[in-house]
VOGU-342283 format. One record per residue: residue in one letter; x, y, z of N, C-alpha, C in turn. Coordinates in steps of 0.1 Angstrom, whole numbers, plus 5000, padded with zeros to 4 digits. Layout:
BEGIN
AXYZXYZXYZ...
This chain:
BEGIN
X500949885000500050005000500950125000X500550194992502250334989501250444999X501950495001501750625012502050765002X500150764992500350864981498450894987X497951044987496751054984496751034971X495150964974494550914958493551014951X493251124958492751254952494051364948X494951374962495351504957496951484952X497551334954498751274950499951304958X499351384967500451404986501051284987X502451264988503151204992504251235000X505351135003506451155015507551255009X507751285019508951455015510051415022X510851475018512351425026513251535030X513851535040514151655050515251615058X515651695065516651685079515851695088X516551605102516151605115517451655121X516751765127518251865131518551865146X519851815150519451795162520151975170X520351905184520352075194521552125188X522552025188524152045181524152055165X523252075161522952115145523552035136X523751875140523851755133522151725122X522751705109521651675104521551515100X520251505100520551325098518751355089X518951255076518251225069517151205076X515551225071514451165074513151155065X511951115070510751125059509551195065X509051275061507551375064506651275060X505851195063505051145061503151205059X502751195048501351235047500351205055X499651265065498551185073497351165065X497851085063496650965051495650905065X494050895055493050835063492150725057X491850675059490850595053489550585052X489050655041487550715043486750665036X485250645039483950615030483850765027X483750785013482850915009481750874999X480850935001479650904992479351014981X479350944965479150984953477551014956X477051164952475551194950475251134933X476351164930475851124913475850954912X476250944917475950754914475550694926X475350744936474150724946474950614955X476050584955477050544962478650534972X479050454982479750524986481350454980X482250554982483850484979484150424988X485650354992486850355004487750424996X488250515000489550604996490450605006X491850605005492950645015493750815011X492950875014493451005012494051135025X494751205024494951315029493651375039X494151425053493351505060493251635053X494451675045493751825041492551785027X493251645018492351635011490851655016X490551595026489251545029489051685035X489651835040488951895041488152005028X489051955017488951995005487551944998X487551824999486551754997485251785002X485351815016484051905022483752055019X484952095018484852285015484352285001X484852224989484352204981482552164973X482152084984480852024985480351914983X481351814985481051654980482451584972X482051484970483251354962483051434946X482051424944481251434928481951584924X481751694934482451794931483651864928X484351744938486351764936486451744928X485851574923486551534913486251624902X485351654900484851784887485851844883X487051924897488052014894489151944894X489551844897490951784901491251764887X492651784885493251744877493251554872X493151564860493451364858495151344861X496051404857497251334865497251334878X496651384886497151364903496051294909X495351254901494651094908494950954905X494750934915494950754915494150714903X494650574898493850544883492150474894X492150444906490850464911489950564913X490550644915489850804914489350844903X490350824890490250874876489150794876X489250654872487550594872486550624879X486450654887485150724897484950834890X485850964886485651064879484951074863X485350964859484750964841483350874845X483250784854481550754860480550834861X481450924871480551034877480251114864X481351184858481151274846479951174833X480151064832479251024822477751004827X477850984841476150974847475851124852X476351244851476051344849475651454838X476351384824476651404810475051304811X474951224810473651114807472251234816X472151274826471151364836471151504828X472051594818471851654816471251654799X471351564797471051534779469351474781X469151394790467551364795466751544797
C-alpha cells in the first residue's frame, strides 16, 4: 500500500532532522493519510479512499466527492479515482441530455 493520496497525490517528503548540536540526519515527512467512505451523489453510492486529512477537508469545503472530482486534475489521481471521475462525469453528462 504506497503512502500517496488518491485525490490529491500527497506524498512522503524528505528532510533533515536537526538535532540541538545542529547535526543533520536524513528523514521522511510522512502524509496523514486516512481511510475514508465518501459517498458519490451522482451514482448514489459510497467509495473506500485512503486520502489526505487536508484532502478530505477539500472534499467538504468543496461540496461533496462528485464535486472535487469535477475540478481535480486527471494526473494527480489514483487510476481509482480517475475511474470514479469519468462514472461520475458520464452519469451526469447522461442527467443533463434527458
Amino acid at each position: 500500500m504506497s503512502r500517496r493520496c488518491e485525490l490529491t497525490a500527497k506524498g512522503p517528503l524528505v528532510g533533515h532532522k536537526v538535532s540541538h548540536s545542529n547535526i543533520k540526519t536524513k528523514r521522511r515527512f510522512l502524509p496523514n493519510l486516512l481511510s475514508v467512505t465518501l459517498m458519490s451523489d451522482a451514482l448514489g453510492r459510497a467509495f473506500k479512499l485512503r486520502i489526505s486529512a487536508n484532502a478530505l477537508r477539500t472534499v467538504d469545503h468543496r461540496g461533496g466527492l462528485d464535486a472535487f472530482l469535477a475540478k481535480a486534475k486527471a494526473d494527480e489521481l489514483s487510476p481509482k479515482a480517475l475511474k470514479l471521475k469519468t462514472e461520475i462525469a458520464k452519469k451526469l453528462g447522461e442527467a443533463k441530455a434527458a
